[in-house]
C-alpha positions as CSV (number, residue, x, y, z in Angstrom):
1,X,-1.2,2.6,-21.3
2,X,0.7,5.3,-19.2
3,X,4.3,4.3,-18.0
4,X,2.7,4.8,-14.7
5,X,0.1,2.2,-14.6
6,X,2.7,-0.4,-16.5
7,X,4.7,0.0,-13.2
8,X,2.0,-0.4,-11.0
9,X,0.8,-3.7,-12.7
10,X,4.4,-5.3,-12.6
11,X,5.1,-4.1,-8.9
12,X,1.7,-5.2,-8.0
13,X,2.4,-8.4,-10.1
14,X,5.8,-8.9,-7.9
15,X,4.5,-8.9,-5.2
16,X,1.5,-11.3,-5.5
17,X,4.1,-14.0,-6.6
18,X,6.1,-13.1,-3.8
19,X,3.1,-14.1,-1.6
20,X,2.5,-16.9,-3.1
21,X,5.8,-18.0,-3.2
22,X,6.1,-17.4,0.7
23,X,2.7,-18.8,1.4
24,X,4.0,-22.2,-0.6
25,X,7.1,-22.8,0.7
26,X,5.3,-22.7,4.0
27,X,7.1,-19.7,5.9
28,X,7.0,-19.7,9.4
29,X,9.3,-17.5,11.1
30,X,9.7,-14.1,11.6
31,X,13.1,-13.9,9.7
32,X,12.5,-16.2,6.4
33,X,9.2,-13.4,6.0
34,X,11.4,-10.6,6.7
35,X,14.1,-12.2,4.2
36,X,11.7,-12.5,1.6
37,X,10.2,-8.8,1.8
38,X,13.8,-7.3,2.3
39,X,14.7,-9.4,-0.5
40,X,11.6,-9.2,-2.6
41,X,11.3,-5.7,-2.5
42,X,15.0,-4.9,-3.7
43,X,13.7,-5.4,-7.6
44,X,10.5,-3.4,-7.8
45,X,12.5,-0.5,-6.3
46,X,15.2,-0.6,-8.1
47,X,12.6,-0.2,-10.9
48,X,10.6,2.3,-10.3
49,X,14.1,4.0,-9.1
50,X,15.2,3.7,-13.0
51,X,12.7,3.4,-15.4
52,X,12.1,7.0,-16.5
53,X,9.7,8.6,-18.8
54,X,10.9,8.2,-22.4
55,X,11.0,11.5,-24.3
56,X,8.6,13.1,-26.2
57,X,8.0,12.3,-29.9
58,X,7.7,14.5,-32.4
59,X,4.3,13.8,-32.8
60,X,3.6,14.4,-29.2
61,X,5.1,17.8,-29.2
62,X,2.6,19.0,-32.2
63,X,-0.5,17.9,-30.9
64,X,0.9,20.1,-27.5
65,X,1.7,22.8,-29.5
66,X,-2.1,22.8,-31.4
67,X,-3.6,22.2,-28.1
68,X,-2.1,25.2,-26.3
């Protein structure tokens, strides 16, 4: 699976606890909805902010080389 799609499914993941957790604590206003976005977004940002590509193998780098 690409590093990519991982980050997708755990944002995507993040989020549709988020919701649930708003939607079962019964959220009303205005500001506890915009308190839980502001704060539930903070993680999945930070994230996809850090988590970088890991390097190449070796392996990875021959099969590029054959191909080219």
């Amino acid at each position: 699976m690409k590093i990519e799609s991982i980050q997708a499914l755990i944002v995507g993941g993040w989020l549709l606890g988020l919701g649930a957790i708003g939607l079962s604590v019964n959220l009303t206003s205005a500001a506890g909805w915009s308190l839980l976005v502001g704060l539930g977004l903070l993680p999945p940002v930070i994230m996809l902010r850090m988590w970088k590509q890991p390097e190449q193998t070796i392996s990875e780098s021959i099969r590029e080389a054959i191909r080219k």
